[in-house]
N, C-alpha and C positions, 0 to 999 in steps of 0.2 A: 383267530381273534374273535372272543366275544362280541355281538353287536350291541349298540346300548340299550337298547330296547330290553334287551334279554332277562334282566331282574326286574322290568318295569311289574308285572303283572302281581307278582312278590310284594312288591313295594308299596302297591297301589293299597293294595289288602292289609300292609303291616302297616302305612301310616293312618289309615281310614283307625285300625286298633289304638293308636295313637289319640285321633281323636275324639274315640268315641269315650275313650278311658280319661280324655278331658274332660269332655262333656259329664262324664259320671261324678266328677271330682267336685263340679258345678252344682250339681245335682244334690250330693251329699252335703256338699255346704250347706247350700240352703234346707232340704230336710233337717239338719242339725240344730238351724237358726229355727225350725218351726214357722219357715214362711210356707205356708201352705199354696195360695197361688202360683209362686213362682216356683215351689217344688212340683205341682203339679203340671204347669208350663215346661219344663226341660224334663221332667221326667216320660211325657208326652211325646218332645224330641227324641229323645235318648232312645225311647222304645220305637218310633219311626228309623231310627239312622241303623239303628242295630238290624230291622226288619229287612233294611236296603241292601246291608252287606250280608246279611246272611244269605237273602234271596240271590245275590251277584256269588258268594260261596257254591248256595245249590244247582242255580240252572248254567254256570259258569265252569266254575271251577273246580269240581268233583266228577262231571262227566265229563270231560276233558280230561283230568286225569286217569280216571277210570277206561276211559275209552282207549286211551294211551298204551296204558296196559295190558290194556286186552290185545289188543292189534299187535305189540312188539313187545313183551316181556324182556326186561336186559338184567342183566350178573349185577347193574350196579342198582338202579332203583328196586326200589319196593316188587313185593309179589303180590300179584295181585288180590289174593286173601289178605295181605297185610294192612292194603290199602282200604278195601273194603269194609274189614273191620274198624280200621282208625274212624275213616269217614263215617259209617254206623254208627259210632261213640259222640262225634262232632253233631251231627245231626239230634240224635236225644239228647245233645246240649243246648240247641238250638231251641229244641222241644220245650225244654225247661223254662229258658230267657224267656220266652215269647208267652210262655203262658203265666207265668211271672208276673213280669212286667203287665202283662193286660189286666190281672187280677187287683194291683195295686195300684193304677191309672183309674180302673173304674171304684175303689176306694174314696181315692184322691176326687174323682168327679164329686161322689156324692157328698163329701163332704164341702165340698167348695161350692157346691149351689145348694146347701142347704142351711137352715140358721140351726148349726147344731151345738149346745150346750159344750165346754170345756174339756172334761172329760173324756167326750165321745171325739173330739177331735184330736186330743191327746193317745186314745187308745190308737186310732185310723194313723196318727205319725209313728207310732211305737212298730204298728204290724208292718208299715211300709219301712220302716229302716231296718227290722229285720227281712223282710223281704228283699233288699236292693245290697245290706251285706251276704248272702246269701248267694244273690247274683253276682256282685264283684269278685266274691272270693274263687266261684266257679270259673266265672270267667276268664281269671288269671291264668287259670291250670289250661281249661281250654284254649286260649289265645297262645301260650308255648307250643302247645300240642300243633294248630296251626301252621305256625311261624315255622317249628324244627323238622314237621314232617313233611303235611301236605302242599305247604306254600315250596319247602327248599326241592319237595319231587318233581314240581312244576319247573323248576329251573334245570334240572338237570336232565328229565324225561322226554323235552320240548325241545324241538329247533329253535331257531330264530325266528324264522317265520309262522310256528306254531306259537311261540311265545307273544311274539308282535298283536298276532289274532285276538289272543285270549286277551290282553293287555288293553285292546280294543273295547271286545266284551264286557269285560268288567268295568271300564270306563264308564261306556253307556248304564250299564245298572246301576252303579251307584252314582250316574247324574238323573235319576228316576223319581223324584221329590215328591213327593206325594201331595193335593190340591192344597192339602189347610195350613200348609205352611210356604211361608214369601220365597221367593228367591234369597233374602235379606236373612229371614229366621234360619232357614237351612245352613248356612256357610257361617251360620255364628260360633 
């Protein structure tokens, strides 16, 4: 008998996906609307929340699995080249998001503390709404990729009490909130 713990670590990761793809839906809207503050504001978020799980991904949940594999290779999970590779792929996606997002936060900065003419504020929403489809649409491929391999190898790789651990783990890093945002802004 499965423990219930046993999918939590899955879970934790596939709802966090959930609500980071809220937050982007948030996001969009408001870029759409041309509120520049408030796009700037959760786009700020969105790039901190995503920074949280990915880092709970890298120092969690890929050496873990990796290490998994190296220690007892099984007929039914992944080989470990398989694994390596996926994660390799996950990772320069990571690459992508994060340099991304930072490019068009500090955009978004200059424009919103500066008195800048119509135009120039217009271009700065234009680049960042291609910049953020860019990242959505990536991110959808990425996040299956997630969900079907590396998250369902963790369920099947893991004990119970391996599971329970990692479940732990990644708890802790994605309650990691970084200073500039409230308790209150975080969990919105």
């Amino acid at each position: 008998m499965l423990c219930p713990m046993l999918f939590q670590a899955s879970r934790q990761l596939t709802d966090d996906h959930v609500a980071l793809d809220q937050l982007l839906g948030q996001l969009q809207t408001a870029l759409h609307s041309a509120d520049v503050k408030t796009t700037h504001t959760l786009l700020d978020l969105f790039w901190a929340k995503l920074a949280v799980h990915i880092r709970s991904e890298h120092l969690q949940l890929f050496p873990t699995v990796i290490e998994r594999l190296s220690e007892n290779p099984s007929a039914v999970s992944p080989t470990l080249d398989e694994a390596l590779s996926t994660i390799e792929e996950l990772r320069a996606d990571h690459d992508f998001f994060m340099k991304e997002l930072a490019r068009v936060v500090v955009i978004l900065r200059i424009v919103s503390l500066g008195q800048k003419d119509q135009p120039t504020i217009d271009d700065a929403l234009n680049t960042v709404r291609g910049a953020m489809s860019a990242v959505e649409n990536r991110l959808v491929i990425h996040n299956q990729l997630e969900e079907k391999k590396v998250y369902a190898w963790a369920t099947t790789i893991l004990n119970d009490q391996e599971q329970t651990e990692l479940a732990n783990r990644i708890s802790i890093q994605l309650g990691n909130r970084p200073a500039r945002f409230s308790p209150n802004e975080w969990t919105t």
